[in-house]
C-alpha beads as a LAMMPS data file, in Angstrom:
LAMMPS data file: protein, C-alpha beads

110 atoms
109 bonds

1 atom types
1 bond types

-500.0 500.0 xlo xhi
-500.0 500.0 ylo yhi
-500.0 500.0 zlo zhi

Masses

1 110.0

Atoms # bond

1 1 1 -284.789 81.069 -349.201
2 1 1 -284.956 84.475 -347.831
3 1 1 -287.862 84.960 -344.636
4 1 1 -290.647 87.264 -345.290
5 1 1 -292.022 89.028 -341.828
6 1 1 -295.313 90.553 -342.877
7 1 1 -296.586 91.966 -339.194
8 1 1 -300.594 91.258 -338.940
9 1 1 -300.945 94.637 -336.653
10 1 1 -300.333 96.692 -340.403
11 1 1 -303.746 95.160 -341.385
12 1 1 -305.461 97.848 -340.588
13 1 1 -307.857 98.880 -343.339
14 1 1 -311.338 97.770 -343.785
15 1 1 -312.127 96.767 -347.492
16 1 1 -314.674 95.005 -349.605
17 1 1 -313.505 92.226 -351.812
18 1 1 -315.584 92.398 -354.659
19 1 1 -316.467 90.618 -357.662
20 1 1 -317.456 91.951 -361.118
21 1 1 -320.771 91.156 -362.727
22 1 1 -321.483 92.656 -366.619
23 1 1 -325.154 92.567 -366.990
24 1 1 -326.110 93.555 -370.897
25 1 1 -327.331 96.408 -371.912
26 1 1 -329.500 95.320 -374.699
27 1 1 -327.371 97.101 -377.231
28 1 1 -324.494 94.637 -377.739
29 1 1 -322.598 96.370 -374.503
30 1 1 -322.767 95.463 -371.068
31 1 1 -323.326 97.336 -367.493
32 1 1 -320.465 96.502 -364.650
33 1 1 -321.761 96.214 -361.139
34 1 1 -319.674 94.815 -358.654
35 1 1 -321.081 92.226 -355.894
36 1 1 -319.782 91.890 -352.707
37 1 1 -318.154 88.355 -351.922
38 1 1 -316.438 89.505 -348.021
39 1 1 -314.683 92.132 -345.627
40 1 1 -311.444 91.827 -345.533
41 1 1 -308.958 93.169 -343.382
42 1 1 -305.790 94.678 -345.726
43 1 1 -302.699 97.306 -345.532
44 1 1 -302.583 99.296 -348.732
45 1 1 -298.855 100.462 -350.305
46 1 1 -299.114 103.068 -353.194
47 1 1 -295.962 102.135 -355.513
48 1 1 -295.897 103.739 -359.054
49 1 1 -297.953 106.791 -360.445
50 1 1 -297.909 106.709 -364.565
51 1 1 -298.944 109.742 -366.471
52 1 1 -301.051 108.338 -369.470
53 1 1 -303.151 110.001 -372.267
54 1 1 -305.958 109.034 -373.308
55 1 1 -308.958 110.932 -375.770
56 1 1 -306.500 114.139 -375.826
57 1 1 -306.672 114.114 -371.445
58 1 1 -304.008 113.399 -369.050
59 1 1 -304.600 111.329 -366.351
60 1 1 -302.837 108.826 -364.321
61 1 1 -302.686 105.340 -363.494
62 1 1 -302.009 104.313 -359.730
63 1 1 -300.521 100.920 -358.682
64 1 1 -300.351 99.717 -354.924
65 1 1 -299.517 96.783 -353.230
66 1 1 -302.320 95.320 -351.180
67 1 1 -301.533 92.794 -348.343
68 1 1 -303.992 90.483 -346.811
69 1 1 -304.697 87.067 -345.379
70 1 1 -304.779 84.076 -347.664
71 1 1 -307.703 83.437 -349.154
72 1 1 -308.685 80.583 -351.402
73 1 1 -311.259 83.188 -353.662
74 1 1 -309.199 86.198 -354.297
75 1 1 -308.528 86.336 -358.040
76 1 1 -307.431 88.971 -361.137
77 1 1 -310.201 91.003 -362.287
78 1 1 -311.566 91.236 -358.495
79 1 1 -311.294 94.575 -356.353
80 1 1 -311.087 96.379 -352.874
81 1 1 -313.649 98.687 -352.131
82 1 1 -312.028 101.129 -349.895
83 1 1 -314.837 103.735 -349.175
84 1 1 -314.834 105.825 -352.968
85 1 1 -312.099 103.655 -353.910
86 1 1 -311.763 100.446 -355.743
87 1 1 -308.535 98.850 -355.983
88 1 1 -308.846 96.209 -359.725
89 1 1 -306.627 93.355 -358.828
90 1 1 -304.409 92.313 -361.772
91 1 1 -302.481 89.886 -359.843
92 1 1 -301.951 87.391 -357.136
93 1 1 -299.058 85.847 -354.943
94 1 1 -298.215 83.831 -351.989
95 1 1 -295.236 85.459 -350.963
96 1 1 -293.257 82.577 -349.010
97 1 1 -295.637 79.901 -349.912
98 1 1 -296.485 79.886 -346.401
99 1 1 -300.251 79.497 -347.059
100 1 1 -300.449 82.727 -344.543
101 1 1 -300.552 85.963 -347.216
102 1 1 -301.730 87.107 -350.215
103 1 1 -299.824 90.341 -351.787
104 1 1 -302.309 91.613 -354.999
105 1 1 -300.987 94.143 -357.362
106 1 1 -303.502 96.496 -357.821
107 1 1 -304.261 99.498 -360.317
108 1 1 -306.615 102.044 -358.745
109 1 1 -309.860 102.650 -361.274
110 1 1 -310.163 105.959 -362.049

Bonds

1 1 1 2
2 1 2 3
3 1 3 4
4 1 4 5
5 1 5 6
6 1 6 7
7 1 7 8
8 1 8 9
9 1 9 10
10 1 10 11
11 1 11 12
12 1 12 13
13 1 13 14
14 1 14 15
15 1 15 16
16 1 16 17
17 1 17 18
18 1 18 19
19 1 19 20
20 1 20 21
21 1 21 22
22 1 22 23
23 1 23 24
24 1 24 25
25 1 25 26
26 1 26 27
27 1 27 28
28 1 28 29
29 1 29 30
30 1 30 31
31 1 31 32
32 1 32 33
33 1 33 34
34 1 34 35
35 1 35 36
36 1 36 37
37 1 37 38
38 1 38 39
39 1 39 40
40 1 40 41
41 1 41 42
42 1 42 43
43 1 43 44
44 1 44 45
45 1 45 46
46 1 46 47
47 1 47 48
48 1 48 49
49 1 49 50
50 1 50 51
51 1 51 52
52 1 52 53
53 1 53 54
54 1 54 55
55 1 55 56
56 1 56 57
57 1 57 58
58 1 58 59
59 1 59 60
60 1 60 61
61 1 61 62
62 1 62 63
63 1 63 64
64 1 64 65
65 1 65 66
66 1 66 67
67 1 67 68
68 1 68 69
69 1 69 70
70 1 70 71
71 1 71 72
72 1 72 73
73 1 73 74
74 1 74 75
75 1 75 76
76 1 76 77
77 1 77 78
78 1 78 79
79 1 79 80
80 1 80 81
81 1 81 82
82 1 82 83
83 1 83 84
84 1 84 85
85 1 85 86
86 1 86 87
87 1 87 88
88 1 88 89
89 1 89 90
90 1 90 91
91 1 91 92
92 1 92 93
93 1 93 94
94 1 94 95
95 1 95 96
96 1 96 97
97 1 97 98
98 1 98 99
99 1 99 100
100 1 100 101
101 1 101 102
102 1 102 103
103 1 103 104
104 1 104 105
105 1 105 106
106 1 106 107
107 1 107 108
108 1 108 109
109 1 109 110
């Protein structure tokens, strides 16, 4: 089994972990607002840009890699609000099975 070194000191990003809430809208549809579950402390990797189309636009989608401590509530479908940013988690590993990290592949919303 290969060692993963993850160095604490590249923490260094402030981000809300947030949780999604749909409230409806009274016409069938629903209203996201997110909630705010804790501050975490995270380093942030951007990995792939994809050029998409969508209603006749381009536009892009961005993935990173987002580091943090393990934590027993981070899950798919949550995000990191980083300032303007939001960071949608789509999923969630222990790296070494240490119990220590959390690495979260992220797509940022747009």
């Amino acid at each position: 089994m290969a060692l993963l070194f993850i160095d604490p000191g590249l923490l260094n990003k402030r981000a809300s972990l947030q949780v999604a809430e749909r409230q409806p809208d009274g016409l069938g549809g629903g209203v996201v607002s997110w909630r705010e579950v804790a501050e975490v402390s995270l380093h942030v990797e951007p990995l792939v840009t994809r050029p998409i189309e969508r209603f006749d636009r381009r536009e892009a989608t961005i993935t990173h890699r987002v580091i943090c401590r393990k934590r027993g509530d981070v899950d798919r479908g949550m995000g990191f609000a980083l300032g303007a940013r939001r960071l949608i988690v789509r999923s969630v590993h222990d790296p070494d099975e240490s119990g220590r990290w959390l690495v979260c592949r992220c797509e940022e919303e747009a």
